[in-house]
N, C-alpha and C positions, 0 to 999 in steps of 0.2 A: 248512492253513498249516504252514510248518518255523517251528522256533525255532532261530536260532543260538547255542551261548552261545559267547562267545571265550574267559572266564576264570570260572570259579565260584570264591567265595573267601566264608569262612564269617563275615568281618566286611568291612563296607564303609566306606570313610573317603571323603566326600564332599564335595568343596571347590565346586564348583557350587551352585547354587540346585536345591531340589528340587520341583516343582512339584505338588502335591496335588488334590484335588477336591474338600474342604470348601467353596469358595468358594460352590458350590452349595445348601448346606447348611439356608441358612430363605429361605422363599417368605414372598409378599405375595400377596394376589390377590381375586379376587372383592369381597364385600362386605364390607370390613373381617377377611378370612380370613388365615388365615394356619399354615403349619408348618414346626417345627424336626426335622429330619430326623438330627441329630448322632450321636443312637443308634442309627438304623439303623431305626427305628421312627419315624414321623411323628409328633410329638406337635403337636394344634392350637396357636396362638399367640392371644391374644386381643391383642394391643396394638395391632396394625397400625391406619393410617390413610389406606390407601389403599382406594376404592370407584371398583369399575370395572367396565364390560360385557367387554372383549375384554384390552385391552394392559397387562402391567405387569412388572415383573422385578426384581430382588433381587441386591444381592453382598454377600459375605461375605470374610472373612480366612483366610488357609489353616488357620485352627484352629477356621473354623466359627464364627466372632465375626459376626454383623451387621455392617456398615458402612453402608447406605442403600439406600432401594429407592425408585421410580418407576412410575408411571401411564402415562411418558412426555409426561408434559405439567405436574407436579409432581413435585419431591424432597425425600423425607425422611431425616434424620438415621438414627444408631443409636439416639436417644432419641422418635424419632416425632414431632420440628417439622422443619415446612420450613426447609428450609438458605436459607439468603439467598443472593437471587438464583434462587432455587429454583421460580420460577414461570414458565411462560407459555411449557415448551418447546414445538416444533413438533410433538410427538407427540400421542395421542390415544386415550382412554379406550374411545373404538369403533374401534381399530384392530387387524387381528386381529395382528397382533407388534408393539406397539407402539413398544416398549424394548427396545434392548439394551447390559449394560454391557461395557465391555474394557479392561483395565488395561491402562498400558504398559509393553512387555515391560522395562525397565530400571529401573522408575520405583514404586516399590509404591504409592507415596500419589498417582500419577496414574490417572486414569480417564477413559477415553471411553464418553457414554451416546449412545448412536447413537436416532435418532428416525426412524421410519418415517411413510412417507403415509397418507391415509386416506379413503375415499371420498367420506366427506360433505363436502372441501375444493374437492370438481369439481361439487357438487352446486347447483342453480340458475346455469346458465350460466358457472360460473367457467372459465378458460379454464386457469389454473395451480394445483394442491393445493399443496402444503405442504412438497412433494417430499422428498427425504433430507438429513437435518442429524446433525450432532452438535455437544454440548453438551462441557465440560470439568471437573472436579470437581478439585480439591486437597483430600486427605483430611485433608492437616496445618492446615489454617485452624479457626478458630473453634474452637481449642483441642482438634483431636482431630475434632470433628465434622463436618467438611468444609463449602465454600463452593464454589459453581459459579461459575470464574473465566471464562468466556467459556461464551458459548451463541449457538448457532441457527447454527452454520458450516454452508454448504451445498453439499451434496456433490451434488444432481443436483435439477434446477428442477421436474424430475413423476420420483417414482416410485412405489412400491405398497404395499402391506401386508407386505410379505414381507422378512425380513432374517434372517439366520442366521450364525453366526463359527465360528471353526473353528483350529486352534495351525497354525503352517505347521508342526510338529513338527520344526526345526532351529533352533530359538532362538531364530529373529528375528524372530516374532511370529506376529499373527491374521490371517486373511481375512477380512474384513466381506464378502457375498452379498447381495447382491437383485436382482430381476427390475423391468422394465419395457417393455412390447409383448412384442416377440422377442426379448430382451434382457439376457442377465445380466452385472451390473456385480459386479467382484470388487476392493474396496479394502485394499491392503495398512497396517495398523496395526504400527510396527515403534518399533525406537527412535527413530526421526525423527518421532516421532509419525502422525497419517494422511496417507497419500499419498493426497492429494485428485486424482490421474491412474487410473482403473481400468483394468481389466484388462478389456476385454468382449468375452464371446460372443455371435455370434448364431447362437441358435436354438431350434429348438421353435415351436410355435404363437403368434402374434403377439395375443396379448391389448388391443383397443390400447381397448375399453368403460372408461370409467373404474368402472362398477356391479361391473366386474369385475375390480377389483384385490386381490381380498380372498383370505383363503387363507394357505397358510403355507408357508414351505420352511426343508428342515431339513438341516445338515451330516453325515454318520453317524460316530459318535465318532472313527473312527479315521482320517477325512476325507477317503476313496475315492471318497465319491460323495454327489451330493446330490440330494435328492429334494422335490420341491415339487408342491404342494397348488394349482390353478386352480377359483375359487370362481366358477361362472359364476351369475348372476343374468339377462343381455339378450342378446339377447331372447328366451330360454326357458332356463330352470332345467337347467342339465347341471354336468359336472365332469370334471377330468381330474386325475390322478397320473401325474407323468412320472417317469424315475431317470436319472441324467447321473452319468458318471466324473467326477471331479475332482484336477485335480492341485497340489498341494500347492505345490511347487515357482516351479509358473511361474501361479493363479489362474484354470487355462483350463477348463472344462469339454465333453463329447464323449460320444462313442456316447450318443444320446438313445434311451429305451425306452419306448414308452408300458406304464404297468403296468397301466390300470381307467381307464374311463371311465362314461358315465349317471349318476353320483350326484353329488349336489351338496357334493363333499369339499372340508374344510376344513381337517382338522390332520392332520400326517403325525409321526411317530418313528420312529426304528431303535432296537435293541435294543442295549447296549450291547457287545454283540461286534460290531455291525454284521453281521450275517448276518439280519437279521430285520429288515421295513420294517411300520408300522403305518398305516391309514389313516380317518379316519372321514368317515361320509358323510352325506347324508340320500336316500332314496329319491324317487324324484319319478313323480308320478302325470300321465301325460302327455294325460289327455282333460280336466283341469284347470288343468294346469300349476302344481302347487301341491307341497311335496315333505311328505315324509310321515315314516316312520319312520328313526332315527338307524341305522347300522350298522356295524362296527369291523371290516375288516379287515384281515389277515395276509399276506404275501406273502413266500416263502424266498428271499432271493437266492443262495443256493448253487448251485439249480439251473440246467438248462437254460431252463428256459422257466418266468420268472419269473413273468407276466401266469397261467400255466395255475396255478399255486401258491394259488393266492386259497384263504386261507379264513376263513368270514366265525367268528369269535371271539363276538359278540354282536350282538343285533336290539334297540334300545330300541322302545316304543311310540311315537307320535307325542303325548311327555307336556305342550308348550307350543307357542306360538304366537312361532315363530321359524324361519329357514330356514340356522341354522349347525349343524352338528353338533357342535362339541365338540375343543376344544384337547387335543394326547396331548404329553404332557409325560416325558420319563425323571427318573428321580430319583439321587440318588447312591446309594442301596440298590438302582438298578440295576432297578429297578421303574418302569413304566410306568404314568403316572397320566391318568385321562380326566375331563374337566370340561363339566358342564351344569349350568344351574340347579338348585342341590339343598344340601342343607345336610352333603351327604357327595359324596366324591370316587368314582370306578370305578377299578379298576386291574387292570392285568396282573401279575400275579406275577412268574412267570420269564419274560419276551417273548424270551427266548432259543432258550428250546425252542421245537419245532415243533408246530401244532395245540392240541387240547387241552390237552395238556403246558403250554401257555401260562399254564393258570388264570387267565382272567379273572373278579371278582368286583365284583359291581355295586353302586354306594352303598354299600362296604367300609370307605371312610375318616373317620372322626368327625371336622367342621372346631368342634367345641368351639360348638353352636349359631349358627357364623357359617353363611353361604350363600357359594358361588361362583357364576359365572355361564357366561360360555362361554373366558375366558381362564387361560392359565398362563405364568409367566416363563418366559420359552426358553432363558437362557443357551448363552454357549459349548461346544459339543457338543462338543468335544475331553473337556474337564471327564467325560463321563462313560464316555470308552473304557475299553477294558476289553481283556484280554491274559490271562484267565485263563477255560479250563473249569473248570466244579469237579462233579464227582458223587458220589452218595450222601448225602443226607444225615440217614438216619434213624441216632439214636444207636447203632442196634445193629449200625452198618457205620463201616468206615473211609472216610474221605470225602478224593478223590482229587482232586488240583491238577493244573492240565495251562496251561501255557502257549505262547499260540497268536498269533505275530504271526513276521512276516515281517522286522521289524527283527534287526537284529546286537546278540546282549547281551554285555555283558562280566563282570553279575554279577547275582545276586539277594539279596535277604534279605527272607526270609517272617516275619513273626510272625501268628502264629492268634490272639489275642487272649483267649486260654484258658493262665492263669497257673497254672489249678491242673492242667495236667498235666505243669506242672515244667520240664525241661529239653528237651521235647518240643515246648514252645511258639514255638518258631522253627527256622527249617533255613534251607540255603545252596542246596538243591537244585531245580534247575531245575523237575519232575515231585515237587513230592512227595506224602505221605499221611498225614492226621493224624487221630488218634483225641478227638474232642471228648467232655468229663470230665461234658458234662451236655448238656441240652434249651437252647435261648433263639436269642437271636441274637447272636454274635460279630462282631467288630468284625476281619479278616483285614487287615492291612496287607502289601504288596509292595512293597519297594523297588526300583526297577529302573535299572543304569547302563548306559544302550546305549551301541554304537561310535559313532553317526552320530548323533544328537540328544543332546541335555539328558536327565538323569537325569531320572525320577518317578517320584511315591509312587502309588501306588494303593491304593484303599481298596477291598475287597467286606465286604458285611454278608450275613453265611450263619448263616439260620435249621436249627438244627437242633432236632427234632422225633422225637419217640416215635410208633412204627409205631402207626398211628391203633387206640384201641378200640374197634372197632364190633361189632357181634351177625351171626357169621358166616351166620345165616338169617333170614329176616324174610317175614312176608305183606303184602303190601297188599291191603287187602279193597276191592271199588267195586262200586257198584250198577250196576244194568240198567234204562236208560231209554228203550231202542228201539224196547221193543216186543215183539222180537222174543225176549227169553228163553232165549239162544241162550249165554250165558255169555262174548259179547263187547262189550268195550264202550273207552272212550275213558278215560286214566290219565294224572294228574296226578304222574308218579313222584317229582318231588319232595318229596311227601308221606309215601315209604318214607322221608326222612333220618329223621325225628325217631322212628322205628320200632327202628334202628341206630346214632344217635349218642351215646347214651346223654347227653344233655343238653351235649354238645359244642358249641358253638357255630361254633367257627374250621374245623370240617368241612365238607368237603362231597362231593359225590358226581357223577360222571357214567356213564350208564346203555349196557349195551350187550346183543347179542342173545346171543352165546357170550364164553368164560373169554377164549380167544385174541385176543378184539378189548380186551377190560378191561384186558389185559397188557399189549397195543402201545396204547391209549389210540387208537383209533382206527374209525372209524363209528360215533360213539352216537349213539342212540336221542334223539328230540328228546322234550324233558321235559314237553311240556304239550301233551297230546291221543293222546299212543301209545296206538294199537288193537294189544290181545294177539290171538295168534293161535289160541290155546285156551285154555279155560278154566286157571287152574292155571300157565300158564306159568310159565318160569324164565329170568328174566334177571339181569344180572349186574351191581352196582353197584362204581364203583372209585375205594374212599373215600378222602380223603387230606388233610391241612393243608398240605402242600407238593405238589408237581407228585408227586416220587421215590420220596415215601413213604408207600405206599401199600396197602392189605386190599381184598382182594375180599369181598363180602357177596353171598350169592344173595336174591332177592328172587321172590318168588313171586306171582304177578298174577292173585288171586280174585277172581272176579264170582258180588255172590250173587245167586240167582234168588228170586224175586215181590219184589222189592226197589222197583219200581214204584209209587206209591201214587194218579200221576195226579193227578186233583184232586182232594186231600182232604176240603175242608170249606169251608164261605161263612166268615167270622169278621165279626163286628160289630164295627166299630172307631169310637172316637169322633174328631174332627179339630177341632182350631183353625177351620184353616185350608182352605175349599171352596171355589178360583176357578180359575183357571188352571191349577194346579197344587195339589195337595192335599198337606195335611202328613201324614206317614203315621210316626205314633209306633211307634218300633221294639220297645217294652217293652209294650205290648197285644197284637201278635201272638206275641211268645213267652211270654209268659207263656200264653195262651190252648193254645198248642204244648206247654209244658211240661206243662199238666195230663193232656194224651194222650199224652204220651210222657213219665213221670217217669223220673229216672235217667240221662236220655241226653245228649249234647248236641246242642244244635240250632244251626245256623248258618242265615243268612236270604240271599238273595241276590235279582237281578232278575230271571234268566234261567236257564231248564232246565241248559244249557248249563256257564255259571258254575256253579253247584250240583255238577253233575259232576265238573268238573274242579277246584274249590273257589277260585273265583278272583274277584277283587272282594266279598266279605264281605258286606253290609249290618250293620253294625256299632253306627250310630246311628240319629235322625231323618231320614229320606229326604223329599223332595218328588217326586210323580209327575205328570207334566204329563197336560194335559186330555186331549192325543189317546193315551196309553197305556195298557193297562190295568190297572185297579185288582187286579194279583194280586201275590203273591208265593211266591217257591221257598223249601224249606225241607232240608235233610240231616239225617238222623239217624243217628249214628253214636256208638259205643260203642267205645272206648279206640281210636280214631282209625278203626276199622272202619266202613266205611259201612253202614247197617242198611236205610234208606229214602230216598225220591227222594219228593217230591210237591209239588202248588201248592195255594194256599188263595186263593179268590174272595175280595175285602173289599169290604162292607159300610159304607159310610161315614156318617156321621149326624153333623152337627155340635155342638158342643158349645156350652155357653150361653156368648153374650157377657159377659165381666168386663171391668171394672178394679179394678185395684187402689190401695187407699184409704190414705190416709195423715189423722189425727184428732188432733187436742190434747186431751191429759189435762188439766182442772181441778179441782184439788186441791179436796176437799169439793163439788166438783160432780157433777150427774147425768149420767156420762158413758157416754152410751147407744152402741155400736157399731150399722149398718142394713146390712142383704147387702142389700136392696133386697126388692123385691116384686116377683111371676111365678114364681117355682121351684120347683119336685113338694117339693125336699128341702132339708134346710140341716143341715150337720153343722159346730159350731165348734172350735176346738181346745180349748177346755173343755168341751168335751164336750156342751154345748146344742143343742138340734137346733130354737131357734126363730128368724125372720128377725131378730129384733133380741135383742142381750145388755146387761147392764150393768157394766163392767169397773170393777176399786175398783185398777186399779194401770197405769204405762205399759206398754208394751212390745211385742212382735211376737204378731199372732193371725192365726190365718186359718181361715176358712171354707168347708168343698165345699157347692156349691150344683148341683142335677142339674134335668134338663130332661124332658119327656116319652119320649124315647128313653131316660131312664138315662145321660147324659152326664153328666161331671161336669168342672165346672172350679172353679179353687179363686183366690178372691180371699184374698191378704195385706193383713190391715189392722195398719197403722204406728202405733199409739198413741205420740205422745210429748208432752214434758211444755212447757207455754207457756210462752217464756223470760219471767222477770220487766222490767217496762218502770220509769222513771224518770221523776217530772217535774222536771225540770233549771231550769225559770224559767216565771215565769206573768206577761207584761208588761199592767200594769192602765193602761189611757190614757183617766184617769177625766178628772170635772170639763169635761168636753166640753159641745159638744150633741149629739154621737153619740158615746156611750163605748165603748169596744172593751176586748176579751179575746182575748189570744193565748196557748197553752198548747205548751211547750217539752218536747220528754222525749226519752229517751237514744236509744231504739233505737225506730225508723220501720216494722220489719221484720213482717210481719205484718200483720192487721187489725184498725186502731187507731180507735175510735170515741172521742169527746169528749162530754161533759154539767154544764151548771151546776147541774142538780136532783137527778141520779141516778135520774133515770127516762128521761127526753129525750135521746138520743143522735146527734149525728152525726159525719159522717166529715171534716168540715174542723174545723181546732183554732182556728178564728178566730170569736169572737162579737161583732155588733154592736146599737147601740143598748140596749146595758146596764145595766140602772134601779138608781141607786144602793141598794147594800145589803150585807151579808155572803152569802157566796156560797162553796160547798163543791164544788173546782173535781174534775170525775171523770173518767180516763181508763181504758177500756176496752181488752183487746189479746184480740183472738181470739174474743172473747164468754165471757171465761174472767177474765183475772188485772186487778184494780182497783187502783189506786193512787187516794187523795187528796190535794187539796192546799184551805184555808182562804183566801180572799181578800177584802179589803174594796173596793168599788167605791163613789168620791163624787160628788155631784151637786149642782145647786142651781137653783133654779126663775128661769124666763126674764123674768119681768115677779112684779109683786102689784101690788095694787089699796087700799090705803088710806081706803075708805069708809064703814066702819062696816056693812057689809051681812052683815058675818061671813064673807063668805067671801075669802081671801087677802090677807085687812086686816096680815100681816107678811109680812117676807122674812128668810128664814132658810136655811143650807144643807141639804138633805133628810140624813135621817136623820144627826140630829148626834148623837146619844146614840152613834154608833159611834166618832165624833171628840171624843174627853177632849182640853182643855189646849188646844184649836186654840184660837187669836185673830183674830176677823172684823174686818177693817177695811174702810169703804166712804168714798167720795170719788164727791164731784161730777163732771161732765164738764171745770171744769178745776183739777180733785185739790184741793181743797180737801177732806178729812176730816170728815165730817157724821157719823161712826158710831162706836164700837169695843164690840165686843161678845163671847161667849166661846158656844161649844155647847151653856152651859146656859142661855142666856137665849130669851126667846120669839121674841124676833126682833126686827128695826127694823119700827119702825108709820111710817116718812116722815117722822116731826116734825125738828127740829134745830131747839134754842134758842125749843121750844114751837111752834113752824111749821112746817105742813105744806109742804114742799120741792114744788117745781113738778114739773109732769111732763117725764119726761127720760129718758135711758139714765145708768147710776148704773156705778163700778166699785168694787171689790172685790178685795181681797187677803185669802185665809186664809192664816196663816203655823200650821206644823207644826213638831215638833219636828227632823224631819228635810227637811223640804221645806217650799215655799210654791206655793201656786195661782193664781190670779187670772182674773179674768173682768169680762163685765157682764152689770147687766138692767136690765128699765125700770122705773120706776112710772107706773103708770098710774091715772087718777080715773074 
């Protein structure tokens, strides 16, 4: 590309609006995730309140302020409450671009959130989705916070997953993009707000499967060309990545390329020069129909033959049960971010360079304990063009600006964002060269006043870094499990970093066979399973924190011989757990490991294989299922040198069935602990070695109890202390002819036993036919803590007999000696008063006025100081 400039001039005075790229600046996404990108450096955001599978997006103020972000189907403030009115847009959580926002071009506190389709709206016979809408925001309402003043305008009745925007780059505004069949619909967003007439192309492959709307397409910053993502699902798992010119001008797009097809792609990026298109995919396994591993590729559009370009950047494993691969996102630092369920982001470093040069680093970005899932906000792709080379940037070189765009300029002004090298920290010059005063990242601002568009700022964030310190020789030593002893074998070379880094972490390394491939960063060695070609070889690592700046390390590829150990030894292990699958505690095999090989370290793994290459660990508790065999790998290696290769046969025995017991402490009681009966052994944590102890205090014990095999399992026993219980009321419903007791107390909790003697105990607090008397009321809790309570219980007998025969010759209330001061009165059946008498008297003998009263039913009133009773009975002759 040329650069024109018309006029260089070494201050700019600027009466136009200058349009920036902070707007970009904080992400919402995944599961409540979120980063503020301001410094050039992502830093996690905990606030967000958006949770999403696919769609979500974010705007910001050109100073990198929040203003509100989207799901596409809710909107949040910059204080994280939904905006009123802020519910129930057309968009969709599983949509793979869900949202997109676009100011208008005139208008700062207006906003258009454009709302994308989404498969599940076709799904069970609907005949129409959700098609394209957009919603309206006024940032000035609700005091600042914004209010969505109209929603769900519809701009096309079916269309897809795929939306993307773009500056027309002459002032007058956006291009809104999306696909539908064969179809791209291009809506101009201007001062007129949206011209709801698009602009459509037909062409390209006629997608017209609703399962198959899904996918992404993306503007390339400088808005040349667009490139879109066909997510096929029906009726067989495939994919397509096409690339279309675009013209700015008039919304039309042309020359279609197919770039890759067979993988089931889902998110595409350019690089922010736009020379560089990103793709991911998942592989599809065609005798299942099922797709498999994730895969990221690169594609140079500078050349001739752009489809021949592919190069695949990274392979994930097939780590979940899903069939998207992963939203690619650019960032204003100009870095390409990739998203799968993980609780960390992947990214491309420089996606500018070519090939490795690119440094992709996998699960690189800490989201602050939140998780993402497979979405990123897309924003306006203009937002992150770019118009600047930059090289060198290890501090011990001068690091060179190069501006690269086919527009007409009339002026620049650079500031490098580096104060402390004085008067050095800005220039007027189209090409310049600046010498940065230290290591970090700088924050590079360009101003830029073209002939033919609107002026803008751009921002690049340039890491500079100290020529990495790595150990300019290194061995890696690996064992020989062939067989064959032959001093070749299979290397994990990533295991030379930590040999070289000297405890660096932001390092890393890629592997090659000679110096001159290390140089040019090009044919390495694949890092997990390279077979050396002779013992000793020498190949060549090219270590770097930045793509540029970079040390060669020679690396040395030892195989030691009789390193072999085969199968070393049976080991006796004891198991929980013996059915389906067996528990296989990871702390009895190495400890057993450790006592034949002190000194070293051991790592455990499943498979010969793993072991070798040191991949998948056994780290914890393993389960091994029925049909696998009971063995395990082992490495031994000294200061990272592999020393030995073997497997160890296990022996499994199970271990005695416990539980664990939990007991109440009674204070001054005999408070006996029991492991039970059956077991060779009993060792307590007081050191007792018989099945039962007697403990004088609460608190935690526990006992190993072993089996004939020598197993041992260990029961915890919970000693704690009886909460104290309360009797709160004791209601006595004496004077009856069936008296009852009922007994009240605070806390139920427990096992609570009742007794009027204090030997006789039971589990209901309710007693009947209760013989008048003094009575000593006892509640039991646990078989431990006692409370009493005193109670008097009255009565009085149903009939007497007046005969002189001695027996029941008076009538008197039972046990009156307990009742002082009562007054018995009795009356005939119609109340005439024949009696009055007191507790100490022996009773009525029947007479009244020296006459024996006829036989009859008699009543009775005793009056109390606090109460009165009454009743009847009879006399009988």
């Amino acid at each position: 590309m040329k650069t024109a400039l018309k006029i260089a001039i070494a201050f700019i005075l600027v009466t136009s609006p200058i349009y920036g790229q902070r707007e970009a600046s904080n992400w919402y996404f995944g599961s409540k995730a979120g980063l503020d990108f301001n410094s050039g450096t992502p830093v996690p955001l905990l606030n967000g309140q958006l949770d999403t599978v696919e769609g979500c997006e974010t705007f910001s103020d050109s100073d990198g302020n929040l203003l509100f972000y989207t799901d596409g189907k809710m909107v949040w403030n910059r204080n994280h409450q939904l905006m009123p009115n802020g519910d129930n847009l057309l968009g969709s959580f599983s949509s793979s671009q869900s949202a997109l926002i676009i100011p208008k071009i005139d208008d700062e506190t207006i906003f258009y959130i454009i709302t994308a389709d989404v498969v599940q709206a076709y799904e069970n016979g609907v005949a129409d989705g959700n098609g394209l809408n957009y919603s309206v925001v006024d940032i000035t309402l609700e005091g600042g916070l914004g209010d969505v003043t109209e929603k769900n305008i519809n701009l096309l009745t079916q269309g897809s997953e795929k939306i993307t925007a773009v500056s027309a780059f002459d002032g007058t505004g956006y291009w809104l993009v999306t696909h539908r069949n064969s179809n791209f619909y291009a809506f101009k967003i201007g001062a007129n707000g949206v011209n709801t007439t698009p602009v459509i192309t037909t062409l390209g492959p006629n997608i017209s499967h609703f399962d198959n709307i899904r996918g992404s397409i993306k503007s390339s910053p400088n808005g040349s060309q667009i490139a879109i993502a066909h997510t096929i699902f029906e009726p067989l798992y495939n994919g397509f990545v096409y690339l279309y010119d675009f013209d700015t001008s008039t919304g039309i797009l042309s020359n279609e390329l197919l770039i890759a097809e067979g993988y089931v792609f889902y998110g595409v990026e350019f690089s922010s020069n736009s020379t560089k298109l990103y793709a991911s995919g998942k592989a599809v396994d065609e005798l299942t129909n099922s797709t498999t591993d994730i895969k990221i590729f690169q594609y140079d559009l500078t050349v001739p033959n752009i489809p021949d370009s592919e190069f695949l950047i990274f392979d994930f494993p097939n780590l979940f049960l899903s069939d998207l691969a992963g939203s690619l996102q650019i960032g204003i630092d100009k870095k390409i971010y990739h998203s799968i369920p993980n609780t960390m982001l992947s990214v491309i470093r420089t996606p500018n360079l070519a090939g490795l040069d690119s440094d992709f680093r996998s699960f690189d970005v800490d989201l602050g304990g939140r998780s993402t899932k497979f979405g990123l906000p897309p924003f306006i792709q203009s937002f992150f063009e770019s118009v600047v080379r930059i090289e060198n940037f290890c501090i011990d070189s001068d690091t060179e600006f190069f501006l690269e765009t086919d527009a007409v300029i009339d002026a620049v002004a650079w500031n490098f964002g580096d104060p402390n090298s004085g008067a050095n920290n800005t220039s007027s010059l189209l090409n310049p060269t600046h010498t940065f005063s230290t290591t970090g990242v700088f924050t590079v601002t360009l101003e830029v006043e073209f002939a033919n568009r609107p002026p803008k700022t751009f921002v690049e964030f340039i890491e500079i870094s100290e020529t990495p310190d790595a150990a300019a020789n290194v061995t890696l030593i690996q064992c020989d499990v062939d067989g064959l002893d032959d001093g070749i074998s299979l290397f994990n070379l990533m295991e030379a970093q930590q040999l070289f880094d000297f405890g660096n972490s932001d390092l890393t390394a890629n592997y090659f066979l000679n110096v001159t491939d290390a140089q040019n960063n090009e044919n390495a060695l694949p890092e997990i399973g390279y077979q050396n070609i002779v013992n000793d070889q020498i190949i060549y690592a090219r270590v770097f924190e930045n793509a540029e700046c970079y040390v060669i390390t020679e690396v040395t590829l030892h195989v030691e011989p009789i390193s072999d150990l085969g199968t070393y030894d049976t080991l006796d292990i004891c198991s929980p757990v013996i059915s389906l699958a067996t528990l296989i505690e990871y702390q009895q095999i190495y400890d057993q490991l450790l006592s034949a090989f002190p000194d070293t370290t051991i790592t455990l793994f499943r498979t010969e294989e793993n072991a070798l290459l040191e991949l998948e660990p056994v780290i914890e508790d393993i389960y091994i299922g029925i049909t696998s065999p009971l063995e395990m790998y082992f490495r031994i290696e000294s200061e990272n040198a592999c020393n030995f290769i073997g497997k160890v046969d296990l022996n499994v025995m199970a271990t005695p069935e416990v539980e664990n017991q939990t007991q109440l402490f009674c204070p001054g009681g005999s408070n006996i602990l029991d492991a039970g009966a059956g077991f060779n052994s009993y060792l307590w944590s007081t050191g007792e070695i018989t099945q039962t102890i007697i403990v004088e205090d609460p608190g935690s014990y526990w006992v190993e109890v072993s089996n004939a095999a020598n197993c041992i399992s260990t029961i915890s026993v919970n000693v704690i202390n009886s909460e104290d219980i309360e009797i709160t009321n004791v209601i006595v419903n004496d004077f009856q002819t069936i008296n009852t007791v009922e007994v009240l107390i605070s806390d139920s909790d427990g096992f609570i036993e009742y007794s009027l003697d204090g030997e006789n105990y039971f589990t209901s607090n309710r007693f009947r036919s209760v013989q008048p008397g003094l009575y000593d009321v006892y509640v039991r809790k646990d078989n431990c803590s006692v409370v009493t309570e005193t109670i008097l219980v009255g009565g009085f007998p149903n009939f007497f007999t007046p005969n002189g025969d001695g027996i029941n010759d008076t009538w008197q209330m039972k046990r009156p000696e307990f009742f002082e001061n009562a007054v018995i009165e009795i009356y005939d059946r119609y109340g005439k008063l024949v009696k009055t008498m007191t507790t100490t008297s022996e009773g009525w003998n029947g007479l009244f006025n020296g006459q024996m009263m006829t036989p009859d039913d008699y009543w009775f009133v005793i009056k109390f100081s606090d109460r009165f009773v009454h009743g009847h009975f009879t006399l009988k002759l």
